[in-house]
C-alpha positions as CSV (number, residue, x, y, z in Angstrom):
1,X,15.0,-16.5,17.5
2,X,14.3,-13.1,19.3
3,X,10.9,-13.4,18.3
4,X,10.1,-17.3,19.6
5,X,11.9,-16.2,22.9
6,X,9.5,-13.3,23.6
7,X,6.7,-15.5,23.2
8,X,8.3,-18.6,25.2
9,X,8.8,-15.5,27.9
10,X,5.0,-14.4,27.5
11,X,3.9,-18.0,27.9
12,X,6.1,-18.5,31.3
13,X,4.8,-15.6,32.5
14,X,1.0,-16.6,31.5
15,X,1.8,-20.1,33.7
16,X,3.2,-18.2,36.4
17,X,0.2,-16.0,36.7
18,X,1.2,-12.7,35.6
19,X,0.4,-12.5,31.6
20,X,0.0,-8.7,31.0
21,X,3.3,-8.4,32.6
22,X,5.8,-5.8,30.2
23,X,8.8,-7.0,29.6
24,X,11.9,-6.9,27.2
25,X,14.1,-9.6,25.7
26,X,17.6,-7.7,24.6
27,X,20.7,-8.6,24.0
28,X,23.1,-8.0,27.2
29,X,25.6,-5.4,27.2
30,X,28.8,-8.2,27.7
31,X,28.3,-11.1,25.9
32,X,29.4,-13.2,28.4
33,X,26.6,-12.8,29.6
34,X,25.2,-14.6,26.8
35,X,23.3,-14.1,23.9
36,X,19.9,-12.8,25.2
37,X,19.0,-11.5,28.1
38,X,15.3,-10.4,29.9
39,X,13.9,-9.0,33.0
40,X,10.7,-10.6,33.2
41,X,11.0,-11.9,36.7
42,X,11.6,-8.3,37.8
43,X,8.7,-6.8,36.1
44,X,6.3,-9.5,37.3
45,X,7.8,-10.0,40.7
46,X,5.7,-7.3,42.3
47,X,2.7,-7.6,40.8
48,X,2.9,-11.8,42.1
49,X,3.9,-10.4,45.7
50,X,7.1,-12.7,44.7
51,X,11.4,-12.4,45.4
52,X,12.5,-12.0,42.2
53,X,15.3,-14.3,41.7
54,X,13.1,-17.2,43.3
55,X,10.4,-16.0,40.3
56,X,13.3,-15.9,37.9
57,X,14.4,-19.4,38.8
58,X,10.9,-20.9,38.2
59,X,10.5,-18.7,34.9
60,X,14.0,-19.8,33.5
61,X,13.1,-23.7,34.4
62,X,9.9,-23.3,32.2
63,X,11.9,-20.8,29.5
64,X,14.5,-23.8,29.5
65,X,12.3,-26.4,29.1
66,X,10.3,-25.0,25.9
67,X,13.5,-23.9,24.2
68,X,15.0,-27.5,24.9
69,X,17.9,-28.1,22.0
70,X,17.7,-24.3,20.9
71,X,19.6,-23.4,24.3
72,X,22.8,-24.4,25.6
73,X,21.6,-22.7,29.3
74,X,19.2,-20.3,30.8
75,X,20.9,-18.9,33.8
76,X,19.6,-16.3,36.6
77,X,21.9,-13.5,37.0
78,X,22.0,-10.0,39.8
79,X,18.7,-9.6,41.0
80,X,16.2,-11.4,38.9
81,X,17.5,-11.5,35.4
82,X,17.3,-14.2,33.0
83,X,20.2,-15.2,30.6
84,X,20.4,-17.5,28.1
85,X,23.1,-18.8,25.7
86,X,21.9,-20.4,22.1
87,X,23.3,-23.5,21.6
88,X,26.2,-24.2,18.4
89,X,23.5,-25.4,16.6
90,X,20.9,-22.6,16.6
91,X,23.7,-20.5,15.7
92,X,24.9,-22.4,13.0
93,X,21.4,-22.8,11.8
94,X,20.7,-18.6,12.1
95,X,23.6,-17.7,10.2
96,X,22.4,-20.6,7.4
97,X,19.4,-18.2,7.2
98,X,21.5,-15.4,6.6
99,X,23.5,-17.0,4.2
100,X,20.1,-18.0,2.5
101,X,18.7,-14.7,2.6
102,X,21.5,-13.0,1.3
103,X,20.3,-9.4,0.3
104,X,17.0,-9.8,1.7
105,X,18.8,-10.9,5.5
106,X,17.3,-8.9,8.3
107,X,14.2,-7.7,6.1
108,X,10.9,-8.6,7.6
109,X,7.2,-7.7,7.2
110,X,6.0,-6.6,10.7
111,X,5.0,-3.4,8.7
112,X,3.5,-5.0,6.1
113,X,0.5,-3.3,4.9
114,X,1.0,0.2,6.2
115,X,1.9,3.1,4.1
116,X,3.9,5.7,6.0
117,X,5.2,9.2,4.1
118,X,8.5,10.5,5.0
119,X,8.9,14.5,4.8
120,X,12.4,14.8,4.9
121,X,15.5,17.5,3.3
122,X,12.7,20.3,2.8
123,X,15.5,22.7,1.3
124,X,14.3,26.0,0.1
125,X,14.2,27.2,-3.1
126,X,16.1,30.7,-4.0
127,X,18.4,29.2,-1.3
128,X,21.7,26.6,-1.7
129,X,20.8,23.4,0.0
130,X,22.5,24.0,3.3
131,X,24.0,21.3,6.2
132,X,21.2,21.2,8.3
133,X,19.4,20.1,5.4
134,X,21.8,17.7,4.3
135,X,21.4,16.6,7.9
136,X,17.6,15.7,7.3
137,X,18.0,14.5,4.3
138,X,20.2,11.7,5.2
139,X,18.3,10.7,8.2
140,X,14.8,11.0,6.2
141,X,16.5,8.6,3.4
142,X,17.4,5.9,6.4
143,X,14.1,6.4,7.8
144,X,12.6,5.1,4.8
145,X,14.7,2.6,4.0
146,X,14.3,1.0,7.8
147,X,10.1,1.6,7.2
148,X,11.2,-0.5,4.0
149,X,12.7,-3.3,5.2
150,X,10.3,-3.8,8.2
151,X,7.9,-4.4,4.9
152,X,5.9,-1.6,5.1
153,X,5.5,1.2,2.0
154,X,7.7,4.0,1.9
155,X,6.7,7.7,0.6
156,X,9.3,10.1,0.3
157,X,8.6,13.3,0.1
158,X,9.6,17.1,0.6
159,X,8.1,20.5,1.6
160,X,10.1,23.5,0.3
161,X,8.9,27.3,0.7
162,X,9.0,28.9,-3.1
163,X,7.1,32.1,-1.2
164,X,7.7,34.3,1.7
165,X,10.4,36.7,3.4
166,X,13.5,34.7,1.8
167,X,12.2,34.6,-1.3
168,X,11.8,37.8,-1.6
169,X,15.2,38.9,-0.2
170,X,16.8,36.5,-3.4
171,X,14.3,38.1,-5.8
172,X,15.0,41.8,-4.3
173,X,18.7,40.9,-4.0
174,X,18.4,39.6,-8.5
175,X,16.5,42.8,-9.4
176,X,18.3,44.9,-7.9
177,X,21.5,43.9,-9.7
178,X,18.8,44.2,-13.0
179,X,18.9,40.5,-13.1
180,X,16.0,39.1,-15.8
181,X,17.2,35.7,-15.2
182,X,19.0,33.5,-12.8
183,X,21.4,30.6,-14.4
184,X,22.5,29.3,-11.1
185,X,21.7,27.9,-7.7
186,X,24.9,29.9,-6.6
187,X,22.9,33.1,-8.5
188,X,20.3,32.2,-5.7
189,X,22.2,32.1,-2.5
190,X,24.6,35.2,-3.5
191,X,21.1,37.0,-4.2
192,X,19.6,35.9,-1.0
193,X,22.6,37.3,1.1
194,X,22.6,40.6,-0.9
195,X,18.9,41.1,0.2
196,X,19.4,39.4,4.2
197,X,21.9,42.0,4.5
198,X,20.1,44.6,3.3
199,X,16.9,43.7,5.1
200,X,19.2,44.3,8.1
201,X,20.9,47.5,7.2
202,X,18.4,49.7,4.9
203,X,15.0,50.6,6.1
204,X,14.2,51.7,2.3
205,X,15.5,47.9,1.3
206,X,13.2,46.7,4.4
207,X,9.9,48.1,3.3
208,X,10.6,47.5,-0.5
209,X,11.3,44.0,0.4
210,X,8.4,43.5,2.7
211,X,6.2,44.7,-0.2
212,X,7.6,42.6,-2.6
213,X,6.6,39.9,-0.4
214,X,3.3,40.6,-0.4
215,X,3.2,41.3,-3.9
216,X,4.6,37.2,-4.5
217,X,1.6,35.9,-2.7
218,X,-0.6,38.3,-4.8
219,X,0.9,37.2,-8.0
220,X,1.9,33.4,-7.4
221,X,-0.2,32.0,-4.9
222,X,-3.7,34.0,-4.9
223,X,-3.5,34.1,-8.9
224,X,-2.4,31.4,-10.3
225,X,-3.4,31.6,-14.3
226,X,-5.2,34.4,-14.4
227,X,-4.1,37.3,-16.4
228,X,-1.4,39.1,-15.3
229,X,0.1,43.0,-16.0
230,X,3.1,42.4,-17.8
231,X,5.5,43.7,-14.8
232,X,3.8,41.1,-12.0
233,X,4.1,38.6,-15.4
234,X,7.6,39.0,-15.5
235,X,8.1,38.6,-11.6
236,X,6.6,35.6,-11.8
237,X,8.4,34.3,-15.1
238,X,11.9,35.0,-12.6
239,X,10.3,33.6,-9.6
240,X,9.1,29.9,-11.7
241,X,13.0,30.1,-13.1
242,X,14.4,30.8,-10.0
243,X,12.5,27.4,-8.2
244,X,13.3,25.2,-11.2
245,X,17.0,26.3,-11.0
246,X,16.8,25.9,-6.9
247,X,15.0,22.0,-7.6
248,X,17.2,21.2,-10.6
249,X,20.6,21.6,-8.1
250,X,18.2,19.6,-4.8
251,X,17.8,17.1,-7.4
252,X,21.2,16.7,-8.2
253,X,22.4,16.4,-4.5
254,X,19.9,14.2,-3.7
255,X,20.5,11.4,-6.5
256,X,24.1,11.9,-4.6
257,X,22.6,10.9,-1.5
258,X,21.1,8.3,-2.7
259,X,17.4,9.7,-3.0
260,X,14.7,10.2,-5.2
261,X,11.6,12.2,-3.5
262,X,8.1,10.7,-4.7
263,X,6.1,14.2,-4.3
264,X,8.2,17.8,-4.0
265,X,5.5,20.3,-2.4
266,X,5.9,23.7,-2.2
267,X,4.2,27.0,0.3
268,X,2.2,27.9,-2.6
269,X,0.7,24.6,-3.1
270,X,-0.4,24.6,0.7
271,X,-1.0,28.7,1.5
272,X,-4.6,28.6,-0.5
273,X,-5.4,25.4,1.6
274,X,-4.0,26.3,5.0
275,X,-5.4,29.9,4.8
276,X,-9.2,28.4,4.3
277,X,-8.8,26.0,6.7
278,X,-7.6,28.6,9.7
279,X,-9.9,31.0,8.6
280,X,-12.6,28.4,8.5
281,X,-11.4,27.6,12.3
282,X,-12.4,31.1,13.4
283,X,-15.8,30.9,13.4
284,X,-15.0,27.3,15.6
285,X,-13.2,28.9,18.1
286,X,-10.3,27.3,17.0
287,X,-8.1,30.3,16.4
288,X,-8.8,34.1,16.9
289,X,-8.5,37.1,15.8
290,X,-5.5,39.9,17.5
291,X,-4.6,43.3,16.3
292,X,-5.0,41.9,13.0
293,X,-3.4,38.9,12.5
294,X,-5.1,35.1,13.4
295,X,-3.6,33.4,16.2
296,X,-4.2,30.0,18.1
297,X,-3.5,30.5,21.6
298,X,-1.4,27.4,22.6
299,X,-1.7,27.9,26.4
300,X,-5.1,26.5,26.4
301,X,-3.2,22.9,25.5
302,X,-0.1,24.3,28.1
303,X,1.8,25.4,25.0
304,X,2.4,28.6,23.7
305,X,0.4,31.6,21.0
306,X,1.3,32.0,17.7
307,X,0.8,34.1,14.7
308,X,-1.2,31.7,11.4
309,X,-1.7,34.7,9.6
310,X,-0.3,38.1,9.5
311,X,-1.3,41.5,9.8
312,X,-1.0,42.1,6.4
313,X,-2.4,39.1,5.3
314,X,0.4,36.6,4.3
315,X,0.1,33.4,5.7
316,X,2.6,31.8,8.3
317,X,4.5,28.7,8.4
318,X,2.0,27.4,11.1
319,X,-0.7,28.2,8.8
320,X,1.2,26.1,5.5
321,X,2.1,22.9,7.5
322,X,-2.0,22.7,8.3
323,X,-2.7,23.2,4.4
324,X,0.1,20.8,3.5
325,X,-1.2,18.1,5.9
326,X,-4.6,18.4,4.1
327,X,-2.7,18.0,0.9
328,X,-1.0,14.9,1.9
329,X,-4.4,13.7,2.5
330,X,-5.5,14.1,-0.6
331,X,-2.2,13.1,-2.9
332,X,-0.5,10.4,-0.4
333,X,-2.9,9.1,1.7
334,X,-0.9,7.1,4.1
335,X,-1.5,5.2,7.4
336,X,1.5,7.3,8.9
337,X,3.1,10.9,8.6
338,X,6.5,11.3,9.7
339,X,7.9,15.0,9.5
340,X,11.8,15.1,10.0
341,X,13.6,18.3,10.7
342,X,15.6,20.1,13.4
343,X,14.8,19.9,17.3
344,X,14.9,23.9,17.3
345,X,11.2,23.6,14.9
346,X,9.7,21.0,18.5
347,X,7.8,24.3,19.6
348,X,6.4,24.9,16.2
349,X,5.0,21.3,15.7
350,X,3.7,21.1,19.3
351,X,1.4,24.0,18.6
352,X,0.7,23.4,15.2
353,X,-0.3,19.1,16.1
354,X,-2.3,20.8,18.8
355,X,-4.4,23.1,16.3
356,X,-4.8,20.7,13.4
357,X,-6.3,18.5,16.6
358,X,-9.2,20.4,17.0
359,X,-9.2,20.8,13.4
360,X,-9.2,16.9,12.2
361,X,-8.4,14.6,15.2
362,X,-7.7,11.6,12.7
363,X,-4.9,13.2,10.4
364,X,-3.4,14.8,14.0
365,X,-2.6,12.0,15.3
366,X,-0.7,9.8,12.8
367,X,0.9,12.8,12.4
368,X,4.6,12.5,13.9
369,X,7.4,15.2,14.4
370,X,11.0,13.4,14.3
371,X,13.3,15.6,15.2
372,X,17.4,15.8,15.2
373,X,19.9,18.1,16.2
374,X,21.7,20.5,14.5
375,X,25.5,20.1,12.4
376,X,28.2,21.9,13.4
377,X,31.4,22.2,12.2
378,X,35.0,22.5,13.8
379,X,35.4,25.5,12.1
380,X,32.4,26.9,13.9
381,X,28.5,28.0,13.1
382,X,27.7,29.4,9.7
383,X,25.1,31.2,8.6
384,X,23.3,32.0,5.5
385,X,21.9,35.6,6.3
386,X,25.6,36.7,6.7
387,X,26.4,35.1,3.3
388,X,29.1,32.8,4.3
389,X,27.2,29.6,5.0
390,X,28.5,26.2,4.5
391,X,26.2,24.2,1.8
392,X,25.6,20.8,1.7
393,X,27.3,20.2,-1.8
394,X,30.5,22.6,0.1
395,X,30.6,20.2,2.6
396,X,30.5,17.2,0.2
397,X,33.0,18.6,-2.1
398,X,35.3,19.5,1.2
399,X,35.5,15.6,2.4
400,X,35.8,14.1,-0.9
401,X,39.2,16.2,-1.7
402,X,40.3,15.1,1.6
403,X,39.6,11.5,0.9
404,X,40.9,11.6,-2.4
405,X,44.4,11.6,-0.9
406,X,44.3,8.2,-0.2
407,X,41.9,6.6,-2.7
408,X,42.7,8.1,-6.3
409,X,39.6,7.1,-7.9
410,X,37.4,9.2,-8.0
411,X,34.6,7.3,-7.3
412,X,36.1,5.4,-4.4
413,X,36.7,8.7,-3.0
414,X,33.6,10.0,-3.1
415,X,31.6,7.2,-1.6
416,X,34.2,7.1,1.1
417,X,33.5,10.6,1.5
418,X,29.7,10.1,1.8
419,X,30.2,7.0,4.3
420,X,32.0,9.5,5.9
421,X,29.4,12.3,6.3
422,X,26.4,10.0,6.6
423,X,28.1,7.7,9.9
424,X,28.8,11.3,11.9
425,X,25.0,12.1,11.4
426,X,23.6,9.0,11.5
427,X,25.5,7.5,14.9
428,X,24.0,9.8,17.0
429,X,20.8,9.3,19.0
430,X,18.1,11.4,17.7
431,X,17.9,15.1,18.6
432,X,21.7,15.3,19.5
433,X,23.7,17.7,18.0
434,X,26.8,16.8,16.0
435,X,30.3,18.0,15.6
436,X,31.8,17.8,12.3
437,X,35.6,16.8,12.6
438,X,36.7,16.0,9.2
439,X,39.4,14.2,10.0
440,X,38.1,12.0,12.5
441,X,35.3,11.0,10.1
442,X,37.7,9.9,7.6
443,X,40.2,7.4,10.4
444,X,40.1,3.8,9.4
445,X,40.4,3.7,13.4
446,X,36.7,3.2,14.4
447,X,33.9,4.9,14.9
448,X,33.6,6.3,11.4
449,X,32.0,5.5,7.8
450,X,35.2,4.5,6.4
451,X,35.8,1.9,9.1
452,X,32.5,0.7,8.2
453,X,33.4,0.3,4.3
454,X,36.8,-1.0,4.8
455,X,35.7,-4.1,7.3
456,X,33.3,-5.1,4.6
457,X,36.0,-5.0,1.4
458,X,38.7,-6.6,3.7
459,X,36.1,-9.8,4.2
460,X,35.3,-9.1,0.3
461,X,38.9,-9.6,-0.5
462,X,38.8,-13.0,1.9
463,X,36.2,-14.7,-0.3
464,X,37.9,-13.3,-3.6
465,X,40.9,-15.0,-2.8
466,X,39.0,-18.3,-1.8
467,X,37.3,-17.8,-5.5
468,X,40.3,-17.5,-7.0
469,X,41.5,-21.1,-6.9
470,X,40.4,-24.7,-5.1
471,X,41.8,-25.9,-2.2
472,X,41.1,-28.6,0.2
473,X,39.0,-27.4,2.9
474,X,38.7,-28.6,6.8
475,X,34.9,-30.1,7.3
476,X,33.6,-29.3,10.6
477,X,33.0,-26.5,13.1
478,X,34.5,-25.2,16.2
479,X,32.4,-26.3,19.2
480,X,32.1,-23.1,20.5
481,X,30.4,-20.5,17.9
482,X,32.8,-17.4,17.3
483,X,32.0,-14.0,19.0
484,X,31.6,-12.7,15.1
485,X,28.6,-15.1,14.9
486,X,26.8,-14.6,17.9
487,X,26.9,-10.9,17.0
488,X,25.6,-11.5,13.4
489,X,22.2,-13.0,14.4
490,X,21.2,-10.0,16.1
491,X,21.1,-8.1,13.3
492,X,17.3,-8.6,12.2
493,X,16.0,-7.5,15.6
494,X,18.4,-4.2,15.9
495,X,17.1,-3.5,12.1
496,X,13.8,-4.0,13.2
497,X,13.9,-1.8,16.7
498,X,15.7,0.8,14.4
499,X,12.5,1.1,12.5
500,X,9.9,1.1,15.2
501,X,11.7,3.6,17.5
502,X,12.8,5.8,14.4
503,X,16.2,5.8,15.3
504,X,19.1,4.2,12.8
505,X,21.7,5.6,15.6
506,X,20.9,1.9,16.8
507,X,22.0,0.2,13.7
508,X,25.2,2.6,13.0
509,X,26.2,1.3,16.9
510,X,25.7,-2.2,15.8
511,X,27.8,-2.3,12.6
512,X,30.2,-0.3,14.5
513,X,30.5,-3.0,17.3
514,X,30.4,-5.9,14.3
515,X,33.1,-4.5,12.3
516,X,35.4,-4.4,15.1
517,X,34.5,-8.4,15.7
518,X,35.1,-9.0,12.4
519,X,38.7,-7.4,12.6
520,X,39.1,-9.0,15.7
521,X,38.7,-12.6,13.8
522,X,40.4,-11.6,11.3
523,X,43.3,-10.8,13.2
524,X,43.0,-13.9,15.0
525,X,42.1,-16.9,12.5
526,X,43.8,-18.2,9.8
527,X,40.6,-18.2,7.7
528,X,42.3,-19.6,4.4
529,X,44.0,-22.6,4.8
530,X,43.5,-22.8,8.7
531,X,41.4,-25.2,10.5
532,X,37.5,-25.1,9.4
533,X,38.5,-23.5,6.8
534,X,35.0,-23.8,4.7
535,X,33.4,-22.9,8.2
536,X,35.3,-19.4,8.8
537,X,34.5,-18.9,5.2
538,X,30.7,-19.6,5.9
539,X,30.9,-17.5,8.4
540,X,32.8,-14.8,6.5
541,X,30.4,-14.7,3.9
542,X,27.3,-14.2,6.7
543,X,29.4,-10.8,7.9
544,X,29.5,-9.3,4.1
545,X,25.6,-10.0,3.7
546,X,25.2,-8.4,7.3
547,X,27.5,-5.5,6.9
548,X,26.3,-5.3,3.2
549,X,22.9,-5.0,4.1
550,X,23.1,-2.2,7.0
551,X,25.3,0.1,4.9
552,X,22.8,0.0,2.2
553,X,19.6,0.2,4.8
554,X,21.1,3.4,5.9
555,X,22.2,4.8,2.4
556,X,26.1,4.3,3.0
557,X,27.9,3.2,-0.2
558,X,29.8,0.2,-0.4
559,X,32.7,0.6,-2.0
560,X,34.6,-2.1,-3.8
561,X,37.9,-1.2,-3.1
562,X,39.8,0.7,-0.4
C-alpha cells in the first residue's frame, strides 16, 4: 500500500505541475493521525509560488479520488500535510497478505539483482574475539539478512590480521614461555597480554618484538612456500597453529550468533597486493615517499597524512584494506561493498576511500564504510593490552547464567540471553555508543530482547490453545480495525527502509512499539471465546508471522517457551 500511495502522490503532484518535487510518504508519529502521512504540498508549495494548505487541499482531493475504496479519508493537517486513514477493508485485505505470506511476509525484491558483500566481525587472530567485535558481528549478520530480504544477494565475509605488531606480541609472549604449540584461543589472549605488557615495560622485549615482526612478514607473507631454515620453519608452523586455533574458536561463536562467513581473509592474503599497488602509485603521484616510509597526504582531499608503508618496510593497515579491496574484486565480485566496524576507524576509511579513488574510481565508490559505536559495559571500559578485557564468548557466558535463573533450560536461556545482547546493540541508531546494563537487557518490561521473545510465545500460546480443541467461533469483524493491525502493515516498508538506509535500529524500534500493541490487545480482548473470535485470532496469527519474521531478519532467536 506504501508503495501505490507514493506513486498516487507522484502523479498529483505531476497534475499539479510540480513532478520532480521530493517528497516522503511515512507513517505519522500518533496514529491518530492515521495510518500514512506525507508532506508533498510543503515540498512543492514553493517551487508552485503556492500556500501550502490551499496546495494540500487540491493534492488530497486528487490523492482521494485515485485511492477511492482503499481510503476511509485523506485529511490536511498543521501547515500543509496530508493524512490519510485506510479503510477496514484495505486493512483486512493487507493483513490477508500477511497471513498468506507467512514466512516470506515483508520480503521483497527491490534489490533483486544486486550482489552486495558484507565485511563484518573481523576478529583477530592470536587474539580472543572481543565485544566490540561481537558488536560488528551482530550488526554485519542483520545487515545481510535486511540486504536478503530486500531480494538482493548477500556475501558475508571477514577480514582478520594473522600478521603485524599483535601477532607478534602473542608469538613473543608463547616463545617466551618455550611454548612449541598453542591448544587454546585463551593460550592466545594470555600470550598476547604477556607481550602488550612487555612491549610497554622492556625496551629489550620492545626491539625483540619489533624484529620478530618483521621477521613474520619475511617468513609468512613475502615467502610463502619456498624453503625455509628450520628455525623461521618452526615460527611459521606456530604462527599457521596459532590462526587455525584463533578461527576454530571465531567459528564457534559465530555459528552462536547465527553466522556462517562465505570468505575469511586475512593481512597476509592482502599485504603482497596492497604493497604493489601503493608502490605502483608512487610513480602516479598517488602517494610519496617521507623519511622512509610511503605516505598519501590526505589534505590534498581536506583529510589528513598517513603512513601505507613503514620505515622498515612492513606494510600498514591503510596499505592492506587497498590490497584486500582488489581481492574482493577478484574472489566476490559484487555490485556493493559494505565495510562494518567502529566509528573510531571513520578517519582511516576517509583517507584510505580517498586513495584507492585515485587508484580505481569504480571499486572506490561502491565501496561503503558503515560504522557503529563502541560497547561499554556498567562495570566500565576494558582493555585487552592490560590483559583484563571482556570477550565476546565472556559476555555471552555472563548473560546466559543470569538468564538461566528464570528459564532452566538451557537452551531457552541461552537464546534469551542472545535476544538479550543482540536488542542493546541492535536498537541503537548507527554510530551511537551503547551501555551494557545486564539487567535491564534481561526485564520483560520493554525495551529489551526478552520482551521481544516473550510477546511472540504469549500470542504462540493463544493459537496453541485455539488448536487444541473446536469451538464455535463469532463470524465477522469489528468496524474499526484494531491499533494491533494498523501497526502490522507497516512492517514491509520499515524492513525495507532498514535495508536501504543500513540501519536495523529502525526495525528493533518497530517490534518494540508492536509488541507493546500486542500486549495492549491482549490485555484488552477476550480473544478466545470473545466476540470475533476467529477475527482476533486472524489477527493474532498476522502478529506471530510479523514478530516472527523481524526477530529472525535481525538474528534474534525465537524461543518457544518463556
Amino acid at each position: 500500500m506504501h508503495e501505490r500511495i507514493q506513486k498516487e502522490v507522484a502523479e498529483a503532484l505531476s497534475a499539479a505541475g510540480a513532478p520532480q518535487t521530493s517528497f516522503v510518504v511515512e507513517r505519522p508519529s500518533e496514529m491518530a493521525h492515521g495510518d500514512y502521512a506525507t508532506n508533498a504540498a510543503l515540498a512543492a508549495a514553493k517551487l508552485l509560488k503556492r500556500e501550502p494548505r490551499e496546495l494540500a487541499s487540491e493534492l488530497a482531493g486528487r490523492i482521494e479520488h485515485s485511492l477511492g475504496d482503499s481510503v476511509l479519508d485523506v485529511v490536511v493537517a498543521g501547515p500543509g500535510f496530508i493524512n490519510l486513514t485506510l479503510s477496514r477493508e484495505t486493512v483486512a485485505h493487507t493483513l490477508a497478505e500477511a497471513d498468506a505470506h507467512a514466512g516470506a511476509w515483508g520480503k521483497s525484491e527491490m534489490g533483486k539483482g544486486t550482489r552486495i558483500s558484507i565485511e563484518y566481525s573481523n576478529s583477530n587472530p592470536f587474539k580472543e574475539m572481543h565485544i566490540g567485535h561481537l558488536m560488528s558481528t551482530i550488526i554485519g549478520e542483520a545487515l545481510s539478512r535486511l540486504i536478503e530480504a530486500s531480494g538482493a544477494g548477500a556475501v558475508r565475509d571477514t577480514f582478520g590480521g594473522d600478521v603485524g605488531p599483535h601477532v607478534a606480541k602473542a608469538l613473543w609472549g608463547l616463545m617466551e614461555k618455550k611454548a612449541g604449540d598453542v591448544a587454546t584461543a585463551k593460550e592466545l589472549g594470555d600470550a598476547y597480554a604477556r607481550g602488550s605488557k612487555a612491549y610497554e615495560e622492556d625496551e629489550k622485549a620492545r626491539q625483540e618484538i619489533d624484529a620478530l615482526n618483521v621477521r613474520i612478514y619475511d617468513v609468512v607473507a613475502r615467502t610463502e612456500g619456498l624453503l625455509l631454515n628450520p628455525e623461521d620453519a618452526t615460527l611459521r608452523t606456530l604462527w599457521k597453529k596459532g590462526r587455525e586455533v584463533s578461527m576454530e574458536e571465531f567459528r564457534r561463536l559465530l555459528a552462536l550468533l547465527g553466522t556462517k562467513l562465505d570468505f575469511e581473509f586475512f593481512d597476509s592474503d592482502t599485504t603482497t597486493i596492497g604493497t604493489r599497488v601503493v608502490n605502483d602509485g608512487i610513480a602516479k603521484g598517488i602517494f610519496e615517499k617521507s623519511e622512509g616510509a610511503v605516505i598519501y597526504r590526505g589534505e590534498k582531499k581536506g583529510l589528513h597524512t598517513l603512513v601505507f608503508i613503514t620505515s622498515r618496510g612492513t606494510p600498514t593497515y591503510e596499505t592492506k584494506d587497498i590490497g584486500l579491496a582488489f581481492l574482493k574484486e577478484e574472489r566476490i565480485q559484487s555490485d556493493q561493498v559494505l565495510i562494518v566496524t567502529a566509528a573510531e576507524q571513520i578517519g582511516h576509511f576517509k583517507v584510505v576511500l580517498a586513495a584507492l579513488e585515485e587508484i580505481d574510481p569504480v571499486v572506490a565508490k561502491k565501496t561503503e564504510h558503515v560504522p557503529h559505536g563502541l560497547l561499554r559495559l556498567t562495570r566500565g571500559k576494558m582493555s585487552s593490552r592490560a590483559g583484563n578485557v571482556i570477550t565476546a564468548d565472556e559476555l555471552i557466558r555472563s548473560v546466559t547464567r543470569t538468564a538461566s535463573e528464570k528459564n532452566a533450560d538451557p537452551l531457552i536461556a541461552q537464546q534469551v540471553a542472545l535476544g538479550a545482547i543482540k536488542y542493546m546493540i541492535l536498537r541503537q541508531a548507527p554510530g551511537s555508543d551503547i551501555i551494557f546494563d545486564e539487567e535491564k537487557s534481561l526485564s520483560l518490561e520493554g525495551d529489551s530482547g526478552p520482551y521481544l521473545q516473550y510477546a511472540l510465545v504469549r500470542a504462540k500460546s493463544v493459537l496453541a490453545k485455539q488448536d487444541a480443541g473446536s469451538r464455535t467461533q463469532d463470524a465477522g469483524s469489528p468496524e474499526e480495525p484494531y491499533a494491533l493491525e494498523r501497526l502490522i502493515i507497516h512492517f514491509p516498508e520499515v524492513v525495507a527502509r532498514a535495508s536501504q538506509e543500513r540501519s536495523p535500529n529502525m526495525l528493533t524500534t518497530y517490534l518494540t512499539e508492536l509488541a507493546s500493541a500486542w500486549n495492549s490487545f491482549y490485555a484488552q480482548e477476550r480473544i478466545i471465546g470473545g466476540d470475533f473470535e476467529a477475527y482476533k485470532l486472524f489477527v493474532v496469527r498476522t502478529f506471530v508471522h510479523t514478530m516472527q519474521n523481524g526477530l529472525t531478519l535481525l538474528g534474534i532467536p525465537t524461543p518457544e517457551r518463556m
